[in-house]
C-alpha positions in Angstrom: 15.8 41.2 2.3 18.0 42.2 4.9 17.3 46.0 7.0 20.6 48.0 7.4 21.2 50.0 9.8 22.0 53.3 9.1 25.8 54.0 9.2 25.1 57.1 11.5 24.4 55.4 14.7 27.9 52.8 13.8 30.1 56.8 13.6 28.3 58.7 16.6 29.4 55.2 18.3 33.0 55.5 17.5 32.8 59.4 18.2 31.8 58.8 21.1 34.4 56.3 21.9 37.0 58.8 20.3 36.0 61.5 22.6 35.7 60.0 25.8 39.6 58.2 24.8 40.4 61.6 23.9 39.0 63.8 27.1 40.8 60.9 29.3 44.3 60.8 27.7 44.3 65.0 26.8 42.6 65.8 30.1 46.1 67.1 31.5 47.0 69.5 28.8 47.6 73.4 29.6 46.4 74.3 26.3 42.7 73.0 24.5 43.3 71.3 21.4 42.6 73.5 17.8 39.6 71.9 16.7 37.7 72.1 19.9 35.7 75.5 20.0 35.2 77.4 23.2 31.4 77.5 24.1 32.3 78.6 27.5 29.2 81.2 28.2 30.3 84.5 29.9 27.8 83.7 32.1 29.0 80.4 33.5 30.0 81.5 37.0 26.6 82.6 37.7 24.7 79.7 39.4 21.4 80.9 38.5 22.0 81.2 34.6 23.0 77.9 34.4 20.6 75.1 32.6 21.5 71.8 33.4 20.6 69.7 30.2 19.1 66.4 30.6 21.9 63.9 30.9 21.8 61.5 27.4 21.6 58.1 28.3 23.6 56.1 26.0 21.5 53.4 23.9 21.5 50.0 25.0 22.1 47.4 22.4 22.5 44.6 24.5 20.9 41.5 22.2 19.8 40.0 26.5 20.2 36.6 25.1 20.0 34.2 28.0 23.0 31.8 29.3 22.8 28.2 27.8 24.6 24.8 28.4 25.7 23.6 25.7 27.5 20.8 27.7 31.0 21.4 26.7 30.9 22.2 22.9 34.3 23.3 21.3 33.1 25.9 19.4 35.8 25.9 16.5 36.9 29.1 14.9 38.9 28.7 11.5 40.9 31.8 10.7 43.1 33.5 8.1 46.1 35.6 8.9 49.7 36.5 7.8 53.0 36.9 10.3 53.3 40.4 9.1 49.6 41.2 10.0 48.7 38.6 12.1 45.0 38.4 12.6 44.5 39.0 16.6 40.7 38.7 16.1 40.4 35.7 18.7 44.1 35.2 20.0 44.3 36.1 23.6 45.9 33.0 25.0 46.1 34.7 28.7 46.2 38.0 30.4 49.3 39.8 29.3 48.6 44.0 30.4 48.2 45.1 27.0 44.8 46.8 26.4 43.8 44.6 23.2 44.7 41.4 24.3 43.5 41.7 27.7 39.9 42.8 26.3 39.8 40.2 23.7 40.7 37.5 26.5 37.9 38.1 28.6 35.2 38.7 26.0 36.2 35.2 25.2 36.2 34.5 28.9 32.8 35.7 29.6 31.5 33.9 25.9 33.1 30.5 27.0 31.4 30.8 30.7 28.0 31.9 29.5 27.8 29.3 26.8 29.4 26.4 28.7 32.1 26.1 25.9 35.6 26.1 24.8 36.5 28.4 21.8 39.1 26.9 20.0 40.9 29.2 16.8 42.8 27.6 14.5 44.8 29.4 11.7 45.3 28.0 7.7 46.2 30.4 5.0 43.3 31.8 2.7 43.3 29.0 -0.3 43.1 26.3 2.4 40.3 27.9 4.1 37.8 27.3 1.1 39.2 24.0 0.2 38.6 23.2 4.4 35.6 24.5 4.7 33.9 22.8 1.2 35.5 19.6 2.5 33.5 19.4 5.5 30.1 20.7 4.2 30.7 18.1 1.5 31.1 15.4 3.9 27.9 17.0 6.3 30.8 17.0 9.0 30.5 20.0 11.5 34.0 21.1 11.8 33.9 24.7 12.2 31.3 26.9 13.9 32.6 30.3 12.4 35.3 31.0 9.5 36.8 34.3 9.6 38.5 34.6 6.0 38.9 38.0 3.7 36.4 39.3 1.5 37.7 37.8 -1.6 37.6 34.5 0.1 34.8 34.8 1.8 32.6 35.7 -1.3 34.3 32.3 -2.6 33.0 30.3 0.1 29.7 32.1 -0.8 30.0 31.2 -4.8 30.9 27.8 -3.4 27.7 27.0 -1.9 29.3 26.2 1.7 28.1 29.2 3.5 25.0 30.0 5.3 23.0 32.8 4.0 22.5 35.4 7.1 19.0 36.9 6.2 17.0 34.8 8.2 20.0 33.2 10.5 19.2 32.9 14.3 19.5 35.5 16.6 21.6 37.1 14.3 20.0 41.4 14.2 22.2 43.5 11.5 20.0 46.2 12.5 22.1 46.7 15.6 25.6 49.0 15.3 28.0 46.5 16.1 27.1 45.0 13.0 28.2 46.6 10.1 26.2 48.0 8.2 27.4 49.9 4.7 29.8 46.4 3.8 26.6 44.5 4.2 24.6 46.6 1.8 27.6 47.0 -0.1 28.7 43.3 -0.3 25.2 41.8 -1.1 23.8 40.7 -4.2 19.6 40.5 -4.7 19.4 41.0 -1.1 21.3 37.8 0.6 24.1 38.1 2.5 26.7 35.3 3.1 29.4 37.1 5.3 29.8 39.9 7.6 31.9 42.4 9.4 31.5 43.1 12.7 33.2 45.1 15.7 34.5 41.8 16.3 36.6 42.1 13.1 39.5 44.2 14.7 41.9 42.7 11.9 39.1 44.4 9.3 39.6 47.9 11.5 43.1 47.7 11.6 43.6 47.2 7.3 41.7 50.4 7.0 43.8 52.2 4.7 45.3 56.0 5.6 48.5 58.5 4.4 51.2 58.7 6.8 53.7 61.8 6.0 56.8 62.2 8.4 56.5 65.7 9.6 60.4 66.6 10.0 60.8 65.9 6.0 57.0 67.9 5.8 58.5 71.2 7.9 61.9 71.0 6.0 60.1 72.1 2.9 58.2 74.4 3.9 54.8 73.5 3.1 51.8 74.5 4.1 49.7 72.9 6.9 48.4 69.6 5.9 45.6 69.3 8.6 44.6 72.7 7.2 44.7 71.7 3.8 42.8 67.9 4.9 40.4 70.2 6.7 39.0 72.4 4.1 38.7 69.8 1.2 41.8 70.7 -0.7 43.9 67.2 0.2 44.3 65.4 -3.8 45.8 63.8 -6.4 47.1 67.1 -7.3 48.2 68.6 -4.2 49.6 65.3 -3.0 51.5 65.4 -6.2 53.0 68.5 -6.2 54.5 68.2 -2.6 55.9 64.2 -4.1 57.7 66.2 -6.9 59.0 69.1 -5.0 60.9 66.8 -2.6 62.0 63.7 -4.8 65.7 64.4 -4.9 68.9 62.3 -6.3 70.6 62.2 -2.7 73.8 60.4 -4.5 74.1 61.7 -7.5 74.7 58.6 -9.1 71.5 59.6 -11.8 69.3 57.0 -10.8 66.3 57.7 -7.9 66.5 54.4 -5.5 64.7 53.5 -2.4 68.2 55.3 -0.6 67.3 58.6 -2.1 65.1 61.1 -1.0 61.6 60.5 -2.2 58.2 62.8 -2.2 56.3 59.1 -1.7 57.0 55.8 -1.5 54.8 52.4 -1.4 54.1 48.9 -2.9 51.3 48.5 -5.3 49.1 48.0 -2.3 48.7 51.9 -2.8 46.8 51.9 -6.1 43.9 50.3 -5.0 43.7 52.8 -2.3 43.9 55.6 -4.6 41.0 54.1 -6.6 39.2 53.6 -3.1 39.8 57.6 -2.1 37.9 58.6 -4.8 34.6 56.8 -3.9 34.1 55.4 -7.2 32.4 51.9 -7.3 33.6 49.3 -10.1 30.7 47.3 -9.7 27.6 49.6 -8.1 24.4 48.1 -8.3 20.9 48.8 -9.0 17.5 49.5 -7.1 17.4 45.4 -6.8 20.7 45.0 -5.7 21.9 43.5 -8.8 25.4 44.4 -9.8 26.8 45.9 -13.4 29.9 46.4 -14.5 31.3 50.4 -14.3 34.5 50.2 -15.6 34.3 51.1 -19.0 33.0 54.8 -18.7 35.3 57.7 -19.2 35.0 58.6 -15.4 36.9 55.4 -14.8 39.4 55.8 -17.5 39.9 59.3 -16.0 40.4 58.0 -12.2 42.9 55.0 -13.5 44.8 57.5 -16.4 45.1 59.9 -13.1 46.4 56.9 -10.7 49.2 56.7 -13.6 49.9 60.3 -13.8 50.4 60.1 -9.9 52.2 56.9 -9.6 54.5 57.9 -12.8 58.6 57.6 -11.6 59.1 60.7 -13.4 56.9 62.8 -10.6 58.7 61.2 -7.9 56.8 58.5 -7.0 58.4 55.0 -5.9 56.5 52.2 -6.4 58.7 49.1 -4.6 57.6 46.4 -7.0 58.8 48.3 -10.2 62.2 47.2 -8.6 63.5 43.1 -7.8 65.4 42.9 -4.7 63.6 45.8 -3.3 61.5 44.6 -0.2 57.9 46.2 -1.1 57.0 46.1 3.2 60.3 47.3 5.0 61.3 49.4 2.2 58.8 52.1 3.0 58.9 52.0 6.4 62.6 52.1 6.6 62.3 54.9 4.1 59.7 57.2 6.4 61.6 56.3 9.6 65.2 57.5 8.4 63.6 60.8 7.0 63.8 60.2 3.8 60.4 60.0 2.9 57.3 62.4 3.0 54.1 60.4 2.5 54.1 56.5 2.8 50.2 54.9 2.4 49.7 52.2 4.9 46.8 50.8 6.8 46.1 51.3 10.6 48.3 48.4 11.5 51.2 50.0 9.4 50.8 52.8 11.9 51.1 50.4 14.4 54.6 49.5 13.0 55.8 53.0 13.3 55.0 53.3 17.1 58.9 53.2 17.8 59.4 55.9 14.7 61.8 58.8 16.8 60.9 61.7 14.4 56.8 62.6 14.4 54.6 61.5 11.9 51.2 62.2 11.3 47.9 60.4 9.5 45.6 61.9 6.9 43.4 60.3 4.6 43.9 58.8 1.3 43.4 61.9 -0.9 40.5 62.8 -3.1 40.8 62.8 -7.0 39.8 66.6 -6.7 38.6 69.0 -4.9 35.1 68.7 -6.7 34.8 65.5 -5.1 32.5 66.2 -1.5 33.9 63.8 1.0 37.1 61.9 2.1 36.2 57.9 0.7 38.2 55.0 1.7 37.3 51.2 2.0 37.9 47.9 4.2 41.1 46.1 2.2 39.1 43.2 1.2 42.6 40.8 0.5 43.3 41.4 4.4 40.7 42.1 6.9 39.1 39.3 8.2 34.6 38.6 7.7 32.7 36.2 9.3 31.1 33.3 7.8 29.0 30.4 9.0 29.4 27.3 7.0 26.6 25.6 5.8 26.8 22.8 7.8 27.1 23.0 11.8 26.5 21.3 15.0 23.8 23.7 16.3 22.9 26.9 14.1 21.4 28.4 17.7 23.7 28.3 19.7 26.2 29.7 16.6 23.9 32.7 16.0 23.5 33.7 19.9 27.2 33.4 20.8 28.1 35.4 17.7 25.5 37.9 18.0 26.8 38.1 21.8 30.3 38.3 20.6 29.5 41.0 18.5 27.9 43.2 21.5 30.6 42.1 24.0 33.4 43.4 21.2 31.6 46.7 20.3 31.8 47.4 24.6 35.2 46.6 25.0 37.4 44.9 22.4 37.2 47.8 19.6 37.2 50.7 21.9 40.2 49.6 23.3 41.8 49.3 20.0 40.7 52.6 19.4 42.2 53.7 22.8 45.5 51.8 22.2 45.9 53.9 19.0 45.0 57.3 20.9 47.1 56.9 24.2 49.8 57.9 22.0 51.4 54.5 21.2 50.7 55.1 17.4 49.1 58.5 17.3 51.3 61.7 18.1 48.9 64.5 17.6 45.4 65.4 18.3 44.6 66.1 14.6 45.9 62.7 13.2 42.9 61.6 16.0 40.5 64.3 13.9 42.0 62.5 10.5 41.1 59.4 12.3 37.7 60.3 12.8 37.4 61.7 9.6 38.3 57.9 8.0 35.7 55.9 10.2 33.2 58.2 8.5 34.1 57.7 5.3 33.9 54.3 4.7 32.3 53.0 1.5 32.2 49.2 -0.3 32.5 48.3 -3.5 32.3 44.5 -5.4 34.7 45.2 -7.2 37.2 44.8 -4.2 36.0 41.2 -3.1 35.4 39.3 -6.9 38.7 38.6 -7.8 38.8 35.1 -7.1 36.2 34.5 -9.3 37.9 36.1 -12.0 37.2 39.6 -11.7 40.7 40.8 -11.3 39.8 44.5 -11.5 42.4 45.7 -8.9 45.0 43.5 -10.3 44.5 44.9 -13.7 44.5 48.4 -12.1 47.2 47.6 -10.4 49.5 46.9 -13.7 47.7 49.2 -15.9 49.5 52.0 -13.4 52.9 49.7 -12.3 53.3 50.3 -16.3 52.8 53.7 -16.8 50.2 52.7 -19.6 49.7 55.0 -22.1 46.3 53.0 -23.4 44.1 52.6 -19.8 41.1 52.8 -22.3 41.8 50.2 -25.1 42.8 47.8 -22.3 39.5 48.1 -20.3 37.5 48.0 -23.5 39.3 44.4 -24.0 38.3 43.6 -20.4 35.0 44.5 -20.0 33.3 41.8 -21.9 35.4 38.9 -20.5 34.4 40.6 -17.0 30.8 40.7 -17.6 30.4 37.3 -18.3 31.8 36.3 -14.9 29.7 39.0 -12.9 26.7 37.2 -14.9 27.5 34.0 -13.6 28.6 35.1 -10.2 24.8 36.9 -9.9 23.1 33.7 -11.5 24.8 31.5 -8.6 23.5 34.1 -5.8 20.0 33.6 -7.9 19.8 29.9 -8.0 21.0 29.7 -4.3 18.0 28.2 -2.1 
């Protein structure tokens, strides 16, 4: 059984990186920022009042593995991506200025120098991956050192029996931050693990989900503050709804509310597994042995997906781009947000990233919750994008794998994430200092859920979800009844596989 460590120490590690980024690109301003109290003591001036406190020194994770020669080895990355969300996760090919790239180039610098090797990535799409992947195990050929695949496809390379199980794998230490931690508990099954995120996984950090509202549409109607509102637990499905109705508007006249009009909120169907996500519930939660079950066929479900519906309906003002053919379900929205013509658009971080040349101001929050009962902000990795590491089973040298990943790991969590996280706070993609609180607020609210990563083994919960709302469907609870049986057979099979595994 795998230790986790606790998701604390992995969010006081990106505070930390959030404040120092913060104090060095706010550090000019005239004015503090809102959310920063002032502990200024009247007594400051006065030398002898003053108590110096004991400088912190930060922890030291470094995993100290020593330099080896492994004479020359290509050490072969296989990786997933997209052109519209390219997966940058290894792809430095030279120095270029820009923050990312450069600290991704030189962690690969320093791993290719310490390890005598050359790191070689080479993209496929996700179905090929598996069918790669199985090939080579199959034929005890050591192709690839590392395969970086989403979680759907990386649990298929699990069910497939052509990954290594991580428990017990060399140098590997998942008790250290850069590892992390809550999609390791949250992805396992009776304890073994057969992929990972890590602060390597900057294409998992970036397909973290948020609500982006254009603030000149926002102040137009009048409404009240929506940091405020995020701030004191009052951002939901209701309140969300109410602003999406109030500003939905025929802008033609011609009877008929089109991606032209003006629209309360507008998205693809990408956004109804991120609803599901913001209210924390788990699909398939599992018990004190860390076997999974089947949660979908309770009323709280039935109540999350009939509310997704009542959110999503076209008559409240909501635009979903699939409902429509010939309506493209990626530009649409972001055309839609940019012209000022739309209030609240769900994306991920790298849809921010999109919006960087936006003129008018936008801000982030996050997804909402169902209500204001619910205690915290929830949100999860997209499992169908972000990239997760897995070793196949067979390899050229399973040492020299686990140090330069475990390495990798370190070197990324010093430099590679934080300047992602400093690209997005210099004000490329984030134009206020509470979108950075919102920010913070997301990184902490992470949660994982099997339900997100089983549907290539026929556990199509989201897809389900996702037509059970694209429908408006008046009968969410007869059609999960009809599901659930036909579901739990494949969750038994999946957990008998993880069982039988040696």
């Amino acid at each position: 059984m795998m230790k986790y460590q606790n998701l604390k120490t992995l969010f006081v590690i990106f505070i930390l990186a959030l404040i120092v980024f913060q104090s060095v690109s706010c550090g000019d301003k005239s004015e503090p920022s809102d959310i920063v109290s002032d502990t200024t003591s009247p007594n400051a001036s006065t030398p002898e009042s003053v108590t110096t406190a004991p400088e912190e020194t930060a922890p030291d994770y470094d995993p100290k593995i020593e330099p080896y020669d492994s004479g020359g080895h290509t050490f072969n990355i296989l990786y997933n991506g997209n052109d519209f969300e390219p997966n940058l996760d290894f792809a430095a090919e030279e120095l270029n200025g820009e923050a990312l790239n450069d600290a991704i180039f030189m962690r690969n610098s320093k791993l290719s120098e310490k390890y005598n090797m050359e790191i070689k990535a080479k993209f496929k799409n996700d179905s090929s991956i598996v069918s790669s992947v199985s090939k080579a195990v199959k034929a005890g050929s050591p192709d690839f050192d590392m395969v970086e695949v989403n979680g759907n496809y990386s649990m298929n390379l699990a069910i497939a029996g052509v990954s290594c199980e991580l428990g017990d794998f060399p140098y590997l230490d998942f008790e250290k931050p850069y590892w992390n931690s809550f999609m390791l508990a949250g992805s396992s099954i009776g304890g073994k693990n057969y992929f990972v995120y890590g602060d390597m996984n900057i294409h998992a950090l970036g397909a973290t989900p948020c609500t982006l509202f254009n603030k000149v549409v926002h102040e137009n109607y009048g409404f009240e503050d929506l940091y405020t509102i995020v701030r004191e637990g009052r951002w939901t499905f209701d309140s969300m709804g109410e602003m999406i109705k109030a500003v939905t508007s025929d802008l033609d006249g011609d009877g008929v509310i089109t991606q032209l009009d003006t629209l309360g909120f507008i998205g693809n169907t990408f956004v109804i597994d991120c609803f599901l996500s913001g209210t924390g519930y788990q699909t398939i939660p599992k018990d004190g042995n860390d076997i999974p079950y089947l949660a979908i066929d309770t009323p709280e479900y039935i109540n999350i997906v009939d509310s997704i519906v009542t959110l999503c309906k076209y008559d409240n003002g909501t635009y979903i781009c699939d409902r429509y053919p010939g309506v493209d379900r990626e530009y649409a929205p972001m055309e839609a947000l940019a012209a000022d013509r739309a209030l609240f658009w769900i994306a991920n971080l790298k849809g921010v990233e999109r919006m960087r040349n936006m003129i008018s101001d936008f801000g982030i929050v996050p997804i909402p919750k169902l209500n204001e009962i619910q205690p915290d902000y929830k949100i999860h990795y997209q499992a169908n994008i972000g990239a997760a590491v897995s070793i196949p089973l067979v390899v050229a040298n399973q040492e020299l794998v686990g140090m330069v990943l475990e390495d990798c790991a370190y070197m990324s969590s010093q430099s590679v994430q934080p300047a992602y996280i400093e690209t997005l706070l210099k004000g490329k993609f984030l134009r206020d200092d509470a979108s950075e609180e919102t920010m913070r607020i997301m990184l902490s609210s992470y949660y994982a859920d099997l339900g997100f990563m089983l549907n290539g083994q026929g556990l199509d919960i989201l897809s389900q979800l996702r037509t059970l709302v694209s429908k408006e469907s008046t009968e969410v609870a007869s059609k999960i009844a009809k599901l659930n049986t036909s579901y739990q057979k494949k969750l038994d099979k999946v957990i008998a596989t993880y069982e039988n595994a040696e």
